[in-house]
N, C-alpha and C positions, 0 to 999 in steps of 0.2 A: 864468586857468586854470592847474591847476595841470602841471607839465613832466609829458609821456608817461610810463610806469612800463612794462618788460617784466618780467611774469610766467612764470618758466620752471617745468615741471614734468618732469621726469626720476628716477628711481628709481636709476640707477648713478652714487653719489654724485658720484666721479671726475671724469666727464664732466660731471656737472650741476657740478661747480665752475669745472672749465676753461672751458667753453661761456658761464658766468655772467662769467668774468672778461674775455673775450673780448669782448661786448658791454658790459659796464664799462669796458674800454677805447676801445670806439668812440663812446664818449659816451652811453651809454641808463642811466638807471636800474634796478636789476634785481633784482628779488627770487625767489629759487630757492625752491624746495620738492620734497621728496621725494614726495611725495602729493599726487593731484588734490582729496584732501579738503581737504586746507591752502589752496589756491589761491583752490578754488570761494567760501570763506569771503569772499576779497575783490573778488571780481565782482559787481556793480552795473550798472542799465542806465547810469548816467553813468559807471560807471568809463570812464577815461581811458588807453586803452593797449593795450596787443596779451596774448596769450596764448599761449608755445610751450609746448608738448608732445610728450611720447613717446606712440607709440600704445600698447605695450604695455608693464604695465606691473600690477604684484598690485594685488587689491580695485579700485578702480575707473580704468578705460583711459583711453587718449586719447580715444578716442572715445565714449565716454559724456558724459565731461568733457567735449567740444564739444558735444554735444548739450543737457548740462546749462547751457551757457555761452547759446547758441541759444536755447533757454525764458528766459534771463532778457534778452537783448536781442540779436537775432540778425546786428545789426552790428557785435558787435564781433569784430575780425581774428583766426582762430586758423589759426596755421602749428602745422602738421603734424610732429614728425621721425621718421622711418623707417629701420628696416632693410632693406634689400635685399630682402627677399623680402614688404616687405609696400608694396611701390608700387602693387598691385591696391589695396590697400585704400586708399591712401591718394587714386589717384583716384575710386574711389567717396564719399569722405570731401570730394573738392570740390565733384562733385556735389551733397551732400547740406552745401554751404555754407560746406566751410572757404577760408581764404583763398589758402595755400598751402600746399607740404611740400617740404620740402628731407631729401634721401636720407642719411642716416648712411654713413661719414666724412664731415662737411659741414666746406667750406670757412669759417674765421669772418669774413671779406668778405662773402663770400655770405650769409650768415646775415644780419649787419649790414645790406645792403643790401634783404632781403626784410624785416625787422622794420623801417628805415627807410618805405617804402610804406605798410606798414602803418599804419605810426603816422601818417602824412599823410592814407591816409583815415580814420582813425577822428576823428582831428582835425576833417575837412572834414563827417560828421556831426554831432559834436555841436554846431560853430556853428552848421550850419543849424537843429539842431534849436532852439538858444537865440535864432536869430535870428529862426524863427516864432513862437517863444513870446512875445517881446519884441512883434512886428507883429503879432500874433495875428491874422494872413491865413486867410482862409474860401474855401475851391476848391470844385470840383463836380466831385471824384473820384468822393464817394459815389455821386453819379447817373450817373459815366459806367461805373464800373465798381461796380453795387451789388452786394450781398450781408453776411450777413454770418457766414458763414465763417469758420475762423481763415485759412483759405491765401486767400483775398481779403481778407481784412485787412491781412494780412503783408505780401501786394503792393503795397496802398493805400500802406503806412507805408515801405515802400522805394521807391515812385514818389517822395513827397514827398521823401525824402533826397536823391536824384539828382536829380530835376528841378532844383533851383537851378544845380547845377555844372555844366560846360563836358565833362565826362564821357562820353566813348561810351558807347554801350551799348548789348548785344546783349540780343533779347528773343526768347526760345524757348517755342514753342507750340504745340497743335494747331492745325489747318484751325477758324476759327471761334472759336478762342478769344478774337478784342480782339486782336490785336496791334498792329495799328494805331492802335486806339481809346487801347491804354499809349502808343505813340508820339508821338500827339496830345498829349496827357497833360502827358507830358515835357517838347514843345516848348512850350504854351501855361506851366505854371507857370515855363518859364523867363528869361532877361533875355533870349534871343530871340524871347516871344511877338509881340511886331510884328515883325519880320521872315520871310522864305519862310519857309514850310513846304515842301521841294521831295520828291516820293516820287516815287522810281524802282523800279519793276515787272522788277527782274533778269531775270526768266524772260520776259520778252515784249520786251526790245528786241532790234530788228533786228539779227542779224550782220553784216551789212555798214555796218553805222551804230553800230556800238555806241561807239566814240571817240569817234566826230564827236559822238551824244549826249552824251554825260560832260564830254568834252574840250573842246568845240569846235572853231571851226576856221577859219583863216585864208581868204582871197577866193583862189581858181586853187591851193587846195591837194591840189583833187583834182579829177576832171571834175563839173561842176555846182557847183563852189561858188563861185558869182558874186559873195556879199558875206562877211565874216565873222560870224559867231553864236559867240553865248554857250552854251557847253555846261551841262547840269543843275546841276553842279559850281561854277561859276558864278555862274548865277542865285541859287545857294542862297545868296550870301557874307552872312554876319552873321545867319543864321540856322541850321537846321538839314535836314539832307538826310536820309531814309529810305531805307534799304536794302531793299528790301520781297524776302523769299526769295533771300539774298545765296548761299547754298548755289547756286543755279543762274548763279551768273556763269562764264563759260569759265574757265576755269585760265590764260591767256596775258592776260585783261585783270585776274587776280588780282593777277598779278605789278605791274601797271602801278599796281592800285588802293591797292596795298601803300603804296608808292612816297609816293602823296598821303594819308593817312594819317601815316605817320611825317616827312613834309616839312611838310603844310599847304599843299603848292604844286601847281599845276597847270601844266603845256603844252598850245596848241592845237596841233590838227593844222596842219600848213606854218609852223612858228614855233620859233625855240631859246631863244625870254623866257620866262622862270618867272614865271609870276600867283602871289601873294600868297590865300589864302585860307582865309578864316576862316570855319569850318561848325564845327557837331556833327554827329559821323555820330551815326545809330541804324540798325541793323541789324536785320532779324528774319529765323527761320527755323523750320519745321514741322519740317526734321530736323534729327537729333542732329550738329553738327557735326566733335564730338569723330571719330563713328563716319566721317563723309564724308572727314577729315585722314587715318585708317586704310585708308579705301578707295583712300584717293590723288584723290580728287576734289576737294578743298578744300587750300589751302596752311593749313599747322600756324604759319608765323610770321605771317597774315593772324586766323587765328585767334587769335591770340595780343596780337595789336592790337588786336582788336574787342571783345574780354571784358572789358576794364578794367571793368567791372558788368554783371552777368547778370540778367536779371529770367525768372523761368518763369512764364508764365502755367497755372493749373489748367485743368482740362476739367470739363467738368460731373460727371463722374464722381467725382469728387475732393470737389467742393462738393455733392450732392444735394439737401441742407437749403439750398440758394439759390433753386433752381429754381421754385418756385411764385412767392415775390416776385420772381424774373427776369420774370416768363410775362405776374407784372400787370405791371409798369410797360414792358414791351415791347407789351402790349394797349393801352395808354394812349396811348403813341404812336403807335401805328400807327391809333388811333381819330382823333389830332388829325391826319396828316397824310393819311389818308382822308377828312378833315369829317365822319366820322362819332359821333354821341353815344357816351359811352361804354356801353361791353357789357359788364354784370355778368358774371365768370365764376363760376359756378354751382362749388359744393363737389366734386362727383364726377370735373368737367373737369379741377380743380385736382389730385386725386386721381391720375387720371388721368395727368397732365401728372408726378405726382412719380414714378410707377411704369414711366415708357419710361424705355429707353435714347436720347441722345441723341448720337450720333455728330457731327455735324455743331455739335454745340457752341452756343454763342450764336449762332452763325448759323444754324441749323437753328431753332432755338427762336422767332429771330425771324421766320421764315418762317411756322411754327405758328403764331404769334400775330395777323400780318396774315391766316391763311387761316381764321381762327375770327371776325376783327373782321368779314369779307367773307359771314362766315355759311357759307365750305366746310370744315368742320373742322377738323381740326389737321392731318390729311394727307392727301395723295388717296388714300391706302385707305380712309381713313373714310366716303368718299361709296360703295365698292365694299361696305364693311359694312353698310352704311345699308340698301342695298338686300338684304341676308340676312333670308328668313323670321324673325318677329318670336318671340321666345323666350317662354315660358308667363310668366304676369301672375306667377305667385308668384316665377318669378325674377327677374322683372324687378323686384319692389320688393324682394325683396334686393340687388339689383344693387345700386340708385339706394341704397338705407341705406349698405349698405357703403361706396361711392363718399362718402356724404356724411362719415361716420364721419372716411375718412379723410384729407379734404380738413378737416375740422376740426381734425384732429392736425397736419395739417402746419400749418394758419395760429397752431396755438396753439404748435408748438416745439417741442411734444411735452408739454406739460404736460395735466394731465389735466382737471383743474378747471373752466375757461374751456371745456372739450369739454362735459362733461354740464352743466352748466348754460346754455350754449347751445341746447342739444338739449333741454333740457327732460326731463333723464332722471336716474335717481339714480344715483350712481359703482357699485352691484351692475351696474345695467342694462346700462352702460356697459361694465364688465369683462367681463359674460357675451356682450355681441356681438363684444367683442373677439375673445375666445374663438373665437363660433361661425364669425365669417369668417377666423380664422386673422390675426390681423392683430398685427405687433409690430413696434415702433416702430423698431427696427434697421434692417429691411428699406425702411421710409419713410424713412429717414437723420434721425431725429430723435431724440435721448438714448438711455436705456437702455429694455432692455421693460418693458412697459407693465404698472405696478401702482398701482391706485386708490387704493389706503391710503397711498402716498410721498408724493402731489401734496396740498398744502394749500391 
């Protein structure tokens, strides 16, 4: 492989020469440019190497330029550099995926040493990427977390990157979204799939036992503790441990947990021997942790250990176009682990099913889906419906039409064709119900609105 290359882009020539010499000095290869158009020219999903930029900057920014950089393979490291007044942006710009940013005046150490990281993960991507191409390994991501979306895509093809590596990683999401399920994920494609999987419920352990859980703890080191145990921390050695809503751990065993994190060691309680131990952490949290470090709830250098990879899970809200093929293959199971045959679901269900809101995310969804296999609807309002005075026959087969209409757009994607000729209707016919029950394919989350003469 060929050596790292940094990419700088900067517009005030000056600086972009000193900056350029400065990491020439620290051993990086470096090619400047005045323009992000020059840059983008040699970005590649295999490029090999990191990207700095100025955010602002005439004709096209830094932040476009990352975005642009992100569509063409959204691994590879872009550091940020800023002026002073533009640090807001520059944390909304990690958020939305860069690697880092370093503040103008920047130190050329600092620099050096953040372009350094970078270029070791971008490194530790592309091996693995060549090392499953080489093993051409088959997982069952698709099935644990399907869809196909671009942002469950995106997830799928950043689970796979991290997964092989020794890597923390905090994974942030709605109530419902899989966190667990990316956790699982994680540990199983990784070289600790035989070994623990150990998941710790932050928000539910005892305070008065929260050490003794983690930690363990030696025999007479407190009242009751007759013999010694192995704390979760522990149990987990040579595999990996889950943080499961690490945002609710106290603040006083933050400090502690800090501590084993950047050691790898543990003490039991009544003991001053350091244990050796070798985990992955994985963390997850429903809230923003950035915003809980602001609050003062959460320590900012705990945060700062546990990000080494961020994964965001979406909400349904995000994917809509998943949700029907969510609904089956969640119907499917919950048919096998009921012993029940499987239950066709009818067009309009489906319909149905693309047109809620679902708050509660894949977990909500797969609730709907055991209380439809059980034959009680998809909620318990639906049995409160059920029993509403029956509405006149004529609307009612409109209902059921439209319903089928648009259970048919969502299983075709939105294309047209496979619709009316299912339906047994001609693409006029097709357009003018479209028409009359108001229906455009935006609002189903399926392409663009709906025109019959496009679709071939």
């Amino acid at each position: 492989m060929k050596p790292a290359v940094v990419l700088l882009v900067d517009d005030e020539e000056e600086l972009r020469r000193s900056t350029a010499q400065s990491l020439d000095l620290a051993g990086f290869p470096v090619r400047d440019f005045g323009t992000a158009e020059a840059a983008l020219d040699l970005i590649t999903q295999g490029f090999n190497g990191v990207l700095i930029t100025d955010i602002r900057m005439p004709g096209m920014d830094g932040m476009t330029l990352m975005s642009r950089v992100r569509d063409i393979d959204p691994d590879i490291p872009v550091i940020l550099a800023t002026g002073h007044g533009d640090v807001q942006l520059a944390v909304k710009a990690m958020r939305e995926g860069a690697y880092d940013f370093i503040e103008k005046p920047f130190n050329a150490q600092a620099l050096a040493d953040v372009a350094a990281r970078a270029i070791d993960r971008r490194r530790l991507v592309l091996e693995n990427r060549r090392l499953r191409a080489v093993a051409g390994k088959r997982d069952d991501i698709e099935a644990r977390l399907p869809g196909r979306t671009q942002a469950i895509i995106d997830l799928r093809y950043r689970l796979r990157a991290v997964a092989p590596t020794d890597a923390d990683v905090l994974i942030i999401g709605d109530t419902g979204t899989g966190k667990e399920v990316a956790a699982r994920a994680l540990h199983d494609l990784s070289g600790r799939a035989t070994k623990p999987f150990v998941v710790i419920n932050c928000a539910a352990l005892p305070v008065h036992l929260i050490e003794s859980e983690l930690f363990g703890h030696e025999a007479g080191s407190f009242p009751g503790a007759l013999k010694a145990r192995y704390g979760k921390f522990e149990h987990g050695r040579g595999g990996t441990v889950l943080l499961d809503e690490i945002g609710s751990m106290p603040l006083d065993l933050q400090a502690k947990f800090l501590r084993v994190i950047q050691d790898r060691v543990i003490t039991r309680l009544g003991s001053n021997e350091a244990v050796p131990l070798d985990v992955r952490f994985i963390a997850t949290s429903k809230a923003d942790l950035e915003e809980e470090v602001a609050a003062g709830r959460f320590r900012a250098d705990l945060l700062y250990r546990l990000n080494v990879v961020t994964l965001r899970l979406p909400a349904l809200s995000a994917r809509r176009a998943d949700v029907p093929l969510l609904f089956l293959q969640l119907a499917s199971e919950a048919a096998a682990r009921y012993r029940r045959d499987d239950v066709p679901v009818p067009p309009q269900i489906l319909a149905d099913i693309a047109r809620r809101d679902w708050p509660g995310n894949v977990r909500e969804l797969r609730n709907a889906a055991d209380r439809f296999v059980l034959g009680l609807g998809l909620s318990p309002a639906d049995e409160e419906t059920s029993a509403a005075p029956a509405a006149r026959l004529a609307d009612r087969v409109a209902q059921f039409e439209r319903g089928v209409i648009v259970g048919a757009l969502v299983a075709s994607g939105g294309n047209l064709k496979p619709v009316y000729e299912s339906l047994g209707i001609s693409r006029k016919t097709l357009y003018e119900k479209m028409q009359k029950y108001g229906l455009d394919k935006r609002e189903l989350g399926v392409s663009e609105p709906a025109d019959p003469e496009a679709d071939v």
